[in-house]
Backbone as CSV, one residue per row, in Angstrom:
resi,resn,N_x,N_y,N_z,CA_x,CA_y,CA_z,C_x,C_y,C_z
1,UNK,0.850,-1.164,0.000,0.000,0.000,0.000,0.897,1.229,0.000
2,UNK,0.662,1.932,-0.906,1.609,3.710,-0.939,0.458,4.688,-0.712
3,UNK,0.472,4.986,0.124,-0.186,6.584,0.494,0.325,7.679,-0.043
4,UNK,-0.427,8.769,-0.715,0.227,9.801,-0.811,-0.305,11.081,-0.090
5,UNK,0.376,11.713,0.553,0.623,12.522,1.938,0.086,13.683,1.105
6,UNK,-0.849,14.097,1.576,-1.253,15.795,1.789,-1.327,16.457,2.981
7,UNK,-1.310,17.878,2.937,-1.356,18.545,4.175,-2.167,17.990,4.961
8,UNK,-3.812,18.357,4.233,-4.616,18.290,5.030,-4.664,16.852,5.455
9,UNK,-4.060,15.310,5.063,-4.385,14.228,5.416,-3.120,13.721,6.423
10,UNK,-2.006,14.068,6.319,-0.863,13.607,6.498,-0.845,13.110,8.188
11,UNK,-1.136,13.656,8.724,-0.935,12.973,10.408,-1.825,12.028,10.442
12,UNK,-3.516,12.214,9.676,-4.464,10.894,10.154,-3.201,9.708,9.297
13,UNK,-3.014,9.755,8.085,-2.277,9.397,6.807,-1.224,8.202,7.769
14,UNK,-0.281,9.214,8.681,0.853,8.821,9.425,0.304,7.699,10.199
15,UNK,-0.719,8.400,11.474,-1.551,7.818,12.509,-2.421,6.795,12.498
16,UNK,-3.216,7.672,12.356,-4.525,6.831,12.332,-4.402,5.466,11.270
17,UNK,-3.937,6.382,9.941,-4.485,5.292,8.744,-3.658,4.272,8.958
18,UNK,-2.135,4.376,9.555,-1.335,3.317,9.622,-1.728,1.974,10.164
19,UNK,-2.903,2.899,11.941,-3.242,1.818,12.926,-3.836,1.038,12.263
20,UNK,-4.892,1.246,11.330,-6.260,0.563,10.839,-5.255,-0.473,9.756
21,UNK,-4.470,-0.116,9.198,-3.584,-0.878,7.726,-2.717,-2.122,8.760
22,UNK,-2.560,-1.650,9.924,-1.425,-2.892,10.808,-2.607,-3.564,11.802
23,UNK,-3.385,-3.307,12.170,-3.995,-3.918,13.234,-5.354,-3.939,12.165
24,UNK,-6.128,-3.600,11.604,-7.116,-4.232,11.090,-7.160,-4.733,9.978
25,UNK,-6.582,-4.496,8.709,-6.379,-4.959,7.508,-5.101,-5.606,7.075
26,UNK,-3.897,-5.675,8.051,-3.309,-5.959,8.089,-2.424,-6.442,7.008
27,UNK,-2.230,-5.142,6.342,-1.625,-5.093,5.000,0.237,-5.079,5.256
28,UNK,0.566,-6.259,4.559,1.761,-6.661,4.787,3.263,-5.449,4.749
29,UNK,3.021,-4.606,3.877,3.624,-3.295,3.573,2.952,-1.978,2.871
30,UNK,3.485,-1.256,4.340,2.892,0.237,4.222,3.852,1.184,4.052
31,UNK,3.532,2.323,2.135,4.739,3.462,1.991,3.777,5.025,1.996
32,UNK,4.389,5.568,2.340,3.932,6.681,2.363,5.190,7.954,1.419
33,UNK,4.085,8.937,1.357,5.393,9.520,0.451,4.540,11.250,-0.147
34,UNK,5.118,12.327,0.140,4.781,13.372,0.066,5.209,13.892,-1.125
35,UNK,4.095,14.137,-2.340,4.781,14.640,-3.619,5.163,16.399,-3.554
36,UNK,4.778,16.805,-2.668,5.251,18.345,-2.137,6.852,18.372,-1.653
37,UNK,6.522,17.083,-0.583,7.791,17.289,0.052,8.522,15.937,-0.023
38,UNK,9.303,15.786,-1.116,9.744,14.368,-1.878,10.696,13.542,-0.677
39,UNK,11.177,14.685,0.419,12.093,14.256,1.524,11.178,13.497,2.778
40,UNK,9.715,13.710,2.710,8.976,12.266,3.606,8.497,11.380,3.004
41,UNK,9.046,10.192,3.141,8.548,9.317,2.634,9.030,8.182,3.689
42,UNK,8.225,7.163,3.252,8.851,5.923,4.413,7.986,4.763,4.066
43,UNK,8.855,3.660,5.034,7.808,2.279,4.314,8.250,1.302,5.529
44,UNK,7.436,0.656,6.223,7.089,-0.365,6.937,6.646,-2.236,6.750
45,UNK,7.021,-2.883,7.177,6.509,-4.021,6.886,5.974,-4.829,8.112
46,UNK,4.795,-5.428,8.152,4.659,-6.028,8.881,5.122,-7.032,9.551
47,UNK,6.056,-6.874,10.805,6.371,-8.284,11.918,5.728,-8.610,12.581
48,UNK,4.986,-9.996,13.317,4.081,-9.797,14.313,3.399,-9.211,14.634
49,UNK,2.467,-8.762,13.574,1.685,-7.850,13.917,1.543,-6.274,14.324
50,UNK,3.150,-6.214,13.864,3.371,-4.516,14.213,4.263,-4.314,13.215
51,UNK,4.414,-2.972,12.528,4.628,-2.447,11.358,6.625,-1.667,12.080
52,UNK,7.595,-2.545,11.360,8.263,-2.566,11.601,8.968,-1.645,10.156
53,UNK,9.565,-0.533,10.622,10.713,0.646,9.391,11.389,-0.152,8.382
54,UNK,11.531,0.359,7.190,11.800,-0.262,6.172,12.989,0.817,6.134
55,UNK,14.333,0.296,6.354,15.341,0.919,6.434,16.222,1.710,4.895
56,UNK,16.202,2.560,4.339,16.746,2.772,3.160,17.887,2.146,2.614
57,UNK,18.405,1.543,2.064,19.457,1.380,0.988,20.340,2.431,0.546
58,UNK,21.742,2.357,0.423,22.514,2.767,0.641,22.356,4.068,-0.630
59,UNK,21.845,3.022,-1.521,21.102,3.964,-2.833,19.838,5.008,-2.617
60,UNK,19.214,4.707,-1.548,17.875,5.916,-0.889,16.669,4.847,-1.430
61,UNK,16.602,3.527,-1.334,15.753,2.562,-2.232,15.019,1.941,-0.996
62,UNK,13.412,1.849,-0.994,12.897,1.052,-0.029,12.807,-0.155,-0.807
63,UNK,13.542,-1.167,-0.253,12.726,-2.461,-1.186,11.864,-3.579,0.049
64,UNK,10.724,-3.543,-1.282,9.240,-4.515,-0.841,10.152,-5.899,-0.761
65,UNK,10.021,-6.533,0.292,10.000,-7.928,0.950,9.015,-8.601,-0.269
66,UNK,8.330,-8.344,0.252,6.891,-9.445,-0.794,6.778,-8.728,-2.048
67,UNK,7.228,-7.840,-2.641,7.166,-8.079,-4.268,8.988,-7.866,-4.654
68,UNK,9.476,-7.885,-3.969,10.939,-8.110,-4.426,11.416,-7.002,-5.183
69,UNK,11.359,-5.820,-5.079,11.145,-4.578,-5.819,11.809,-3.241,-4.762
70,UNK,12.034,-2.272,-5.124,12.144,-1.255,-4.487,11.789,-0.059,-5.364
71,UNK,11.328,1.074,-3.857,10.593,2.155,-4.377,11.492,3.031,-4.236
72,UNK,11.612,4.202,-5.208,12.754,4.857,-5.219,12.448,5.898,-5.740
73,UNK,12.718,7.313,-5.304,12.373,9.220,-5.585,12.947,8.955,-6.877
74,UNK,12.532,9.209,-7.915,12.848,9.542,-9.210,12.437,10.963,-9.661
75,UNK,13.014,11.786,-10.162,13.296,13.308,-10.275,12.580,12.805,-12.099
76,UNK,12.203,13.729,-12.298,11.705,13.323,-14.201,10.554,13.906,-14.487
77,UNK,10.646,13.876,-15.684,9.282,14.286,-16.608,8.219,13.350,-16.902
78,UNK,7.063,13.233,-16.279,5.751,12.114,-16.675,4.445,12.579,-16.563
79,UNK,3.742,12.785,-17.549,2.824,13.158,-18.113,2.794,14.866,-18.032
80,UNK,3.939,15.075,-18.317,4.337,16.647,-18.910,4.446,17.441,-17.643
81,UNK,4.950,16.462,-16.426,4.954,17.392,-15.358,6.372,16.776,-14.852
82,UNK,7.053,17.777,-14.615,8.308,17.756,-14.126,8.956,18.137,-12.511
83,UNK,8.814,16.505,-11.876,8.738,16.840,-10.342,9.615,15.833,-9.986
84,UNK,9.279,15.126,-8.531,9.841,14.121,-8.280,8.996,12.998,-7.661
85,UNK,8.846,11.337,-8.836,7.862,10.998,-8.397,8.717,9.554,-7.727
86,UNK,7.432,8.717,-7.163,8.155,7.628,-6.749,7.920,6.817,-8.074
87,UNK,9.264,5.350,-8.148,9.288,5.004,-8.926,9.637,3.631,-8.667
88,UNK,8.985,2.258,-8.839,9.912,0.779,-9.074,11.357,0.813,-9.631
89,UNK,11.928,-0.054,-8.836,12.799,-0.726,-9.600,13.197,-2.372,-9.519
90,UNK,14.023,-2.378,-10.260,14.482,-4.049,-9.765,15.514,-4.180,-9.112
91,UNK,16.101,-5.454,-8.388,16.956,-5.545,-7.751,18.682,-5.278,-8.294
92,UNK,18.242,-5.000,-9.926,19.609,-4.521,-10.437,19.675,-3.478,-10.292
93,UNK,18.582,-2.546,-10.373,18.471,-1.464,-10.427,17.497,-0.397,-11.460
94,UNK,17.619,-1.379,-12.324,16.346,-1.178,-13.415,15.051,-0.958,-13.606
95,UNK,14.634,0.462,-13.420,13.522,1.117,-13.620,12.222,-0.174,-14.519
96,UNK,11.293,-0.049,-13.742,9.863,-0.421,-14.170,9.475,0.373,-15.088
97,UNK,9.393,-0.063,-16.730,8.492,1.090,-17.455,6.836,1.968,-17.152
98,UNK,7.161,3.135,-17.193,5.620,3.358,-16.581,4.328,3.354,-17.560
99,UNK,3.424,3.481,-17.257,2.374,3.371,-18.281,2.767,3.397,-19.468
100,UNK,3.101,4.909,-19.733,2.881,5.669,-20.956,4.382,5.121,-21.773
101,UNK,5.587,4.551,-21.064,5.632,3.867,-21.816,5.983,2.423,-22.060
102,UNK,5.368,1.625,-21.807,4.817,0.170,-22.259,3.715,0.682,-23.434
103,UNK,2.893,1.594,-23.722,1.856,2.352,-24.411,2.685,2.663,-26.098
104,UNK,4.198,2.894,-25.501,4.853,4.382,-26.832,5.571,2.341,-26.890
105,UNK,5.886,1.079,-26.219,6.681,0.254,-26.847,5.567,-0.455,-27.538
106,UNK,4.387,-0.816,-27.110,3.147,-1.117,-28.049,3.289,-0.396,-29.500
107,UNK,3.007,0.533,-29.130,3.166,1.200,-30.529,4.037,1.452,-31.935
108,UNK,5.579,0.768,-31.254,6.505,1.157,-31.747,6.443,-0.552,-32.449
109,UNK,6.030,-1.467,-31.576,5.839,-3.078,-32.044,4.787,-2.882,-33.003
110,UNK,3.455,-2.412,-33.185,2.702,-2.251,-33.754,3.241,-1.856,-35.319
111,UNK,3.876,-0.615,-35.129,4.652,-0.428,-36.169,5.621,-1.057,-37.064
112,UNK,6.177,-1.648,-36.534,7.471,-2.371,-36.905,6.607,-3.974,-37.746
113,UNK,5.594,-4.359,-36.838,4.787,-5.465,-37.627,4.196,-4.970,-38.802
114,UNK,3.670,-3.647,-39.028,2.974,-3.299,-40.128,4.124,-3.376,-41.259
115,UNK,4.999,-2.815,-40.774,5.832,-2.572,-41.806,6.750,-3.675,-42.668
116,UNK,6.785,-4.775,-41.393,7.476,-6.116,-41.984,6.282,-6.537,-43.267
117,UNK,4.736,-6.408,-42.468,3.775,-7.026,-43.603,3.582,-5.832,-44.696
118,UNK,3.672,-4.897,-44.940,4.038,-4.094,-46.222,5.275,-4.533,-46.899
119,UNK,6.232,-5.138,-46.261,7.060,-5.285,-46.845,7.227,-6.757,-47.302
120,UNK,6.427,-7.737,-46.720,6.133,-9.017,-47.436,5.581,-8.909,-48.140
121,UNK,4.509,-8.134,-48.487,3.492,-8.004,-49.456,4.251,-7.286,-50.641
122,UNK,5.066,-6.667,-50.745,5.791,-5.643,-51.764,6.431,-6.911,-52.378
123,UNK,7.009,-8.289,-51.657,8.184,-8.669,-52.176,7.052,-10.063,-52.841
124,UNK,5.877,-10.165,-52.246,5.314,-11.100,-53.131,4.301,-10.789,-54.313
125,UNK,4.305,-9.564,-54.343,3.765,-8.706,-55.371,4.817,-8.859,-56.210
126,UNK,6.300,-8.615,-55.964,7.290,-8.548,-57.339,7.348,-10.145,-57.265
127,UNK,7.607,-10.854,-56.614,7.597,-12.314,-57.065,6.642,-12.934,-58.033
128,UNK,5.276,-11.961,-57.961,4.051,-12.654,-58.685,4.818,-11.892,-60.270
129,UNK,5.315,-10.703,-60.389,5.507,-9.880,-61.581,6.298,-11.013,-62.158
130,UNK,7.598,-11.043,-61.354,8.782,-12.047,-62.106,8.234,-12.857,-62.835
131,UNK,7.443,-13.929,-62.294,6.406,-15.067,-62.580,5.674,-14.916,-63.724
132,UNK,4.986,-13.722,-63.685,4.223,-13.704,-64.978,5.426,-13.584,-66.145
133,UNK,6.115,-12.441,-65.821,7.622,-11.979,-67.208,8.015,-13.019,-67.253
134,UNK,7.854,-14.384,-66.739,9.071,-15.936,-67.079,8.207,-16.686,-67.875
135,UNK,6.617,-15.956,-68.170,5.623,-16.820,-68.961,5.094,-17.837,-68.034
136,UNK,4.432,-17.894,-66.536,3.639,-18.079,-65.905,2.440,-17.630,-66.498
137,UNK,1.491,-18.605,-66.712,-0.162,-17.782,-66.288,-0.510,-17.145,-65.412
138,UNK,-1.426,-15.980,-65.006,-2.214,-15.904,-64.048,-2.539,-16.677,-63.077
139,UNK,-2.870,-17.812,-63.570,-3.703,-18.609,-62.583,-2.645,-19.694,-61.925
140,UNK,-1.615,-19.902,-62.177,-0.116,-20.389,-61.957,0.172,-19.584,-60.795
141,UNK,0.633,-18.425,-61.090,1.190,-17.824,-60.104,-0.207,-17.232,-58.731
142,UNK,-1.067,-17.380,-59.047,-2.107,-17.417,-57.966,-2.146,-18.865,-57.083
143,UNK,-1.997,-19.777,-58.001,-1.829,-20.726,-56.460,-0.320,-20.643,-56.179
144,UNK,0.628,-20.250,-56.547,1.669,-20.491,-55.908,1.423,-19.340,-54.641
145,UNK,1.020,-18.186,-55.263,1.040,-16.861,-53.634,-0.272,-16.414,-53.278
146,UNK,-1.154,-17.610,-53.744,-2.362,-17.678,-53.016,-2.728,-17.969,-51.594
């Protein structure tokens, strides 16, 4: 669970919401994280029933126990706003693509398939030409690239 900290929420956020996430719902890991103020942030995991500090990494990286991952202040541009957001990574270190782009690598695959099949089609279009200029019939070279 990542909370994100506003003024007006931030102490219930801290407090309250923590008690209810460790003692009633008992959600295995709790991060919190202020997009105002990129310097609070923090993350807990549940021991026995009590929500034990998720100590930073030498790199400033919380990493999740149970998804094997760490959350990490990334400074950047995403969705045309230029701040500092939190961000996955992997245990190498390797950024999680975010939405928008897994979205721009769709697209770029999308592309790249169209273009292979324009370009099969171009080369069995001149294969059918050759065929006919070698004195193929029509109907010859239709079942062959039929």
């Amino acid at each position: 669970m990542i909370e994100l900290l506003s003024d007006s929420t931030a102490q219930s956020d801290k407090n309250e919401k923590k008690l209810i996430y460790q003692n009633q719902l008992r959600v295995p890991e709790y991060f919190w994280f202020d997009p105002f103020n990129p310097d609070d942030w923090a993350g807990f995991f549940l021991q026995h029933g009590v929500y034990q500090p998720i100590s930073p990494t030498a790199q400033e990286r919380l990493v999740s126990q149970s998804l094997g991952l760490a959350l990490l202040r990334w400074q950047g541009n995403y969705k045309e706003t230029d701040v500092t957001w939190l961000r996955w990574d992997t245990s190498e270190g390797e950024l999680l693509p975010t939405s928008d782009k897994i979205a721009e690598q769709e697209r770029q695959r999308a592309n790249q398939e169209q273009q292979r099949a324009n370009q099969a089609e171009s080369q069995l279009q001149q294969t059918a030409r050759n065929l006919l200029q070698e004195g193929m019939t029509v109907e010859q070279v239709a079942r062959l690239t039929g």
